[in-house]
N, C-alpha and C positions, 0 to 999 in steps of 0.2 A: 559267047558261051550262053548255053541256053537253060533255063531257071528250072531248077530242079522240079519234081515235079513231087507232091507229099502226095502217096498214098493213104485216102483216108479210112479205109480201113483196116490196115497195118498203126495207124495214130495213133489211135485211139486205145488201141491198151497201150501203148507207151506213155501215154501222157497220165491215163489213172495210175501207172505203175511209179511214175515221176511225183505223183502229185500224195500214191501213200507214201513215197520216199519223203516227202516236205515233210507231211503231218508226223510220218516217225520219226523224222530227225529231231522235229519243233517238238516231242514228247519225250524225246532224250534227253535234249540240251536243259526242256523242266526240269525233268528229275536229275539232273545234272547241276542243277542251280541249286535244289530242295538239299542234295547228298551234301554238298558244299557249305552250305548255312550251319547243317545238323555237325559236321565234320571241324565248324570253327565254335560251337559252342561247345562241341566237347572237350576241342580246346582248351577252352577259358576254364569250364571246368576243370581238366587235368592241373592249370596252372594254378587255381585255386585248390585242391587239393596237396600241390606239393610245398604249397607255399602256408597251407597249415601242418601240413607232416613235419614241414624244417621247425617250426613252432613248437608243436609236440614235442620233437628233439631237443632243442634246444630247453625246453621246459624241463625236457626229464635229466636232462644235464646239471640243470641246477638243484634239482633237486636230490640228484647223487652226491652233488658235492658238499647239499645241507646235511644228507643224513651223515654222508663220511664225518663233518665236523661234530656234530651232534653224539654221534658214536666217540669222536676223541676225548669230548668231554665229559661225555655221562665215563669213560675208563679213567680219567683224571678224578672226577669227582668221586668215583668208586675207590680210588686208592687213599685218595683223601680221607676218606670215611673210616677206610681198613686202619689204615695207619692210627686215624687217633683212637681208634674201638680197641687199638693195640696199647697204646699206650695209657688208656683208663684200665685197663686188664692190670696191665702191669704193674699201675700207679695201687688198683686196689691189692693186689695178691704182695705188695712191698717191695717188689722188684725194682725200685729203684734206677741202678744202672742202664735196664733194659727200656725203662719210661725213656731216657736221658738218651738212650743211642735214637729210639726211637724219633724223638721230639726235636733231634736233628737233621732226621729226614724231612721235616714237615718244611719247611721252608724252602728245600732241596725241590722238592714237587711245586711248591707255588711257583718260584722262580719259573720252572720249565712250562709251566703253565702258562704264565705271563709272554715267556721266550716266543711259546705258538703264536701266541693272541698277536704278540707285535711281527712273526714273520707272517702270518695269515691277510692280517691289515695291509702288509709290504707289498702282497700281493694280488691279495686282491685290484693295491694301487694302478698297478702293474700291468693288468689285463684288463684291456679297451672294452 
């Protein structure tokens, strides 16, 4: 067989045409490297953002659960209040009786007050 023979000047643009193929491919593959870097920091960022967003959550969680209890109590401590403002009313206008039903409630409210406090502790025990 006998050895091909290279027209040189048919080559010679295939070889510049080969050689901007290299340079573009090696100009790809950079920004190919650059997209890839940029593409894992945003990553990390993303992962840092949702890992402070579950934070956030988790923050404002607890802090619905303070005001909920906060709110039970300032409504316990507000009945407390009524009751005995009711019972000096009474106690001053002579009403007697009414002092006396009243002044049986008062204990009726601590109790349940107390009842919260010790299922709240329960529960709180409760939850990890």
């Amino acid at each position: 067989m006998a050895p091909k023979k290279i027209d040189q000047v048919g080559s010679k643009p295939q070889t510049e045409k080969k050689l901007r193929v290299r340079v573009e491919d090696r100009r790809v593959k950079a920004e190919m490297g650059k997209v890839k870097e940029e593409q894992g920091c945003l990553r990390d960022e993303q992962r840092k953002l949702v890992t402070k967003f579950n934070e956030i959550a988790t923050q404002c969680d607890e802090l619905k659960e303070e005001t909920e209890m906060i709110v039970k109590e300032s409504a316990i401590t507000r009945a407390k209040l009524l009751l005995m403002y009711g019972i000096l009313k009474a106690r001053e206008s002579g009403d007697l009786v009414q002092a006396d039903i009243l002044t049986r409630f008062l204990p009726d409210i601590v109790a349940m007050e107390k009842a919260n406090a010790v299922l709240d502790e329960a529960k709180d025990e409760d939850d990890p």
